[in-house]
C-alpha positions as CSV (number, residue, x, y, z in Angstrom):
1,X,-77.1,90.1,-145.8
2,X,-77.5,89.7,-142.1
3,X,-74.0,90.9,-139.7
4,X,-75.2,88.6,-137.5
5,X,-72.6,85.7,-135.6
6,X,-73.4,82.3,-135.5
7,X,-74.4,81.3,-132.0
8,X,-71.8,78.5,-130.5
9,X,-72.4,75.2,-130.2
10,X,-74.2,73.8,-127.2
11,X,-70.9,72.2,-126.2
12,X,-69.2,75.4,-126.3
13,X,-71.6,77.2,-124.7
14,X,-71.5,74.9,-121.7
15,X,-67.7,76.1,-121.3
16,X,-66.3,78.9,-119.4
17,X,-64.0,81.1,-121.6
18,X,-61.0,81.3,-120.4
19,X,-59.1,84.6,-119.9
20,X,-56.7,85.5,-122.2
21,X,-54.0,85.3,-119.7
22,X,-55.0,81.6,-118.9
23,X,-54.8,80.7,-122.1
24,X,-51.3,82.5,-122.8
25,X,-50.2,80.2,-119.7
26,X,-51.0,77.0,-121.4
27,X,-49.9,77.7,-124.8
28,X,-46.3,78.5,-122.6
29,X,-47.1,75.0,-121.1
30,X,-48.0,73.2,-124.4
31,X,-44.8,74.5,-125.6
32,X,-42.5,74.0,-123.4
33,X,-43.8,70.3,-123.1
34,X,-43.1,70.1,-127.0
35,X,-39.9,71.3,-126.4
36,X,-39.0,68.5,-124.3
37,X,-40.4,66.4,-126.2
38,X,-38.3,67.6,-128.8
39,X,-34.8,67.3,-127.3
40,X,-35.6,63.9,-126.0
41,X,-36.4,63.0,-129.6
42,X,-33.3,64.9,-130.5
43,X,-31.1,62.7,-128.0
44,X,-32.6,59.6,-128.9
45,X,-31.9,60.6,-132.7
46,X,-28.0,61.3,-131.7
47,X,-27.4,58.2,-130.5
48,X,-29.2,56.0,-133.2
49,X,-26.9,58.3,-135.3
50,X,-23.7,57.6,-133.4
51,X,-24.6,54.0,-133.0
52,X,-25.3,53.4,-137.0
53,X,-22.0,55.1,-137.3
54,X,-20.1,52.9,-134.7
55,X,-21.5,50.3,-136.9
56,X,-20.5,51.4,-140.2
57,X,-16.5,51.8,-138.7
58,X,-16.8,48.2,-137.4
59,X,-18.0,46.9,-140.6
60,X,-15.5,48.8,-142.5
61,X,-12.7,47.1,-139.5
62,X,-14.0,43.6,-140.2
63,X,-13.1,44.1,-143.9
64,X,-10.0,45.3,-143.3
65,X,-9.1,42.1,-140.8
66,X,-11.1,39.9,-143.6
67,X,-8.8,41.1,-146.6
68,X,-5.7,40.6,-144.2
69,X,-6.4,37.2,-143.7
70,X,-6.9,36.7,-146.9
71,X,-3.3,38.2,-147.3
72,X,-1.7,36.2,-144.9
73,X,-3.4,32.9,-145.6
74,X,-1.7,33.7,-149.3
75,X,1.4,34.0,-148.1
76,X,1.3,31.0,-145.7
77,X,0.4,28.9,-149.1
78,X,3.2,30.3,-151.2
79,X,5.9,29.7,-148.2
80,X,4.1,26.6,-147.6
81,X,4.6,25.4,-152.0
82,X,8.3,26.9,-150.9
83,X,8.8,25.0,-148.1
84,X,7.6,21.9,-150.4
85,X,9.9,22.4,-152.7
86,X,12.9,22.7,-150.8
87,X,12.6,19.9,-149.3
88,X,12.0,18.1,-152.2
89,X,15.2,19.3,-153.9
90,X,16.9,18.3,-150.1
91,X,15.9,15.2,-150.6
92,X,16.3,14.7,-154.2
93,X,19.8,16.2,-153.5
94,X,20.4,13.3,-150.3
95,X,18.9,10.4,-153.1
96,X,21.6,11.6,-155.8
97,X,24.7,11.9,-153.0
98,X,23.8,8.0,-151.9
């Protein structure tokens, strides 16, 4: 067995290493990009979050106004059959005085 290293890659070799300092300073760079890039995402997360809730209340609101109408079209029908009737015993009532 030989201790010896492999030699780089012409493409490598054709680079300058860079100092460790250098390459401390863009690491810093790379993250603090990601970081960024991360509370952007995060913001753009919130308020796909907020608006899918804003859209589950207004569902929820439209069923509430949908089973009040419902409601209120029910009792506009029985006063309605009321109102019917009445009048129908008014008249009968008027027909039997005459």
């Amino acid at each position: 067995m030989s201790n010896t290293v492999p030699e780089p890659s012409i493409e490598l070799s054709k680079q300058e290493p860079l100092p460790v300092r250098e390459k401390l300073v863009n690491l810093v760079e790379e993250l603090e990009g990601t970081k960024d890039e991360q509370r952007q995402i995060n913001i753009e997360l919130d308020k796909e979050i907020q608006a899918k809730s804003d859209a589950s209340h207004l569902c929820r609101q439209v069923q509430l106004v949908e089973v009040n109408l419902d409601n209120t079209t029910n009792q506009v029908n029985n006063l309605t059959t009321e109102l019917i009737e009445v009048a129908n015993v008014s008249e009968a009532a008027q027909q039997y005085e005459n």
